[in-house]
PARO-704591 format. One line per 8 residues: number of its first residue (from 1); their letters; for each residue x, y negated, z negated of N, C-alpha, C. Coordinates in pm, whole numbers, plus 50000, padded with zeros to 5 digits. Each point is the difference from the previous one (the first is absolute). Layout:
NUM> a> X Y Z X Y Z X Y Z | ... .
This chain:
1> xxxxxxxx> 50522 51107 48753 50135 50018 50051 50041 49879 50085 | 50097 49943 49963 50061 49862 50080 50116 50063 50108 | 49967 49939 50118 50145 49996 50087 50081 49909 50050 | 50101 50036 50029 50088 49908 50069 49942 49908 50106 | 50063 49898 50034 49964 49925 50101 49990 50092 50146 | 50137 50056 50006 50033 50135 50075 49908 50082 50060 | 49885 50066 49877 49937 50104 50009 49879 49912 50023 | 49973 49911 49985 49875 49906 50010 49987 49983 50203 .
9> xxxxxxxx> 50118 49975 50006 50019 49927 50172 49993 50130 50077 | 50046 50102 49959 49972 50111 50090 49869 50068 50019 | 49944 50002 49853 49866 50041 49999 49884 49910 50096 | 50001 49859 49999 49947 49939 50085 50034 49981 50161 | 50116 49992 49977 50031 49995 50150 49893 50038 50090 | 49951 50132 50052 49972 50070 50082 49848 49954 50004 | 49932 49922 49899 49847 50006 50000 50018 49813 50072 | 50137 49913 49940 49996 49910 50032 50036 49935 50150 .
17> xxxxxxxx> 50093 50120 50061 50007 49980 50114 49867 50023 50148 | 49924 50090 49942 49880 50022 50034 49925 49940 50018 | 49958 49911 49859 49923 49845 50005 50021 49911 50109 | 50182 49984 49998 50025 49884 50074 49989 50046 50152 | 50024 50109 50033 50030 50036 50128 49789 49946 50062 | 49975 50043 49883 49832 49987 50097 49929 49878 49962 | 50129 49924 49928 49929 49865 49981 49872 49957 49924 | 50014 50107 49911 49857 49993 49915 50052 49996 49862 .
25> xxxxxxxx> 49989 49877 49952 50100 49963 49836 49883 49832 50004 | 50038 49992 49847 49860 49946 49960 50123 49965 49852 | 49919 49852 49936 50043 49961 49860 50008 50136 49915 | 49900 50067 50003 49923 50123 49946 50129 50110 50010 | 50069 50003 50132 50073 50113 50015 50127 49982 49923 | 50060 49906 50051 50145 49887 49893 49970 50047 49841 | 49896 49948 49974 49924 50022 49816 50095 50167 49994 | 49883 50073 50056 50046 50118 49954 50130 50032 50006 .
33> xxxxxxxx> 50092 49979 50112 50090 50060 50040 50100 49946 49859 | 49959 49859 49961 50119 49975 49900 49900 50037 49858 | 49894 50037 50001 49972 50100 49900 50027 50098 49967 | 50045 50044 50096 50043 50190 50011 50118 50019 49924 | 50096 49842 49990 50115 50020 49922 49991 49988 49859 | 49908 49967 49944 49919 50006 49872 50087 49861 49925 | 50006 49922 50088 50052 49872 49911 49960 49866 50053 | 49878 50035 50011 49896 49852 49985 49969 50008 49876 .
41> xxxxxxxx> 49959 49838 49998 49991 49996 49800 49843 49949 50072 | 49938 49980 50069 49869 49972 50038 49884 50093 50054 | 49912 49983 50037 49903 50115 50062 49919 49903 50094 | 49972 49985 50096 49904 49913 50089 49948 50087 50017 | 49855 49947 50070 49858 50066 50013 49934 49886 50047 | 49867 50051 50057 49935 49904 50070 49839 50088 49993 | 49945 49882 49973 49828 49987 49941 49942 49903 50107 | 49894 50059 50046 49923 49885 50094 50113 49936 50129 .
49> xxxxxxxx> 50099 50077 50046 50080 49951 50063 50099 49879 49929 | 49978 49995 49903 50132 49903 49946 50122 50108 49911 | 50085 49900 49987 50141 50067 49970 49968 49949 49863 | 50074 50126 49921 50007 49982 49851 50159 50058 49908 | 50023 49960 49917 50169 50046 49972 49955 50037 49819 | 50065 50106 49952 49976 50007 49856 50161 49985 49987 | 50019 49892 49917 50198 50046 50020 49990 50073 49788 | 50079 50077 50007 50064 50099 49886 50117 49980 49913 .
């Protein structure tokens, strides 16, 4: 099921303001958050502490 930009920003809101308020956000957190909108054409991951990208 795809949503609006709309329904995307509200659903996060509340977990994202949280993050920021306690100052705990990370490359890692950004990734997901614009993952959650399901329109990355890439996947990063990390092996042995390095960064890795599969792009799709």
């Amino acid at each position: 099921p795809h949503e609006t930009p709309q329904q995307w920003a509200v659903r996060i809101r509340a977990p994202l303001q949280e993050l920021l308020s306690k100052r705990k956000y990370s490359l890692y957190h950004v990734y997901c958050l614009f993952d959650s909108f399901e329109q990355v054409e890439s996947k990063t991951y990390y092996i042995n502490d390095e960064l890795y990208e599969d792009h799709f």
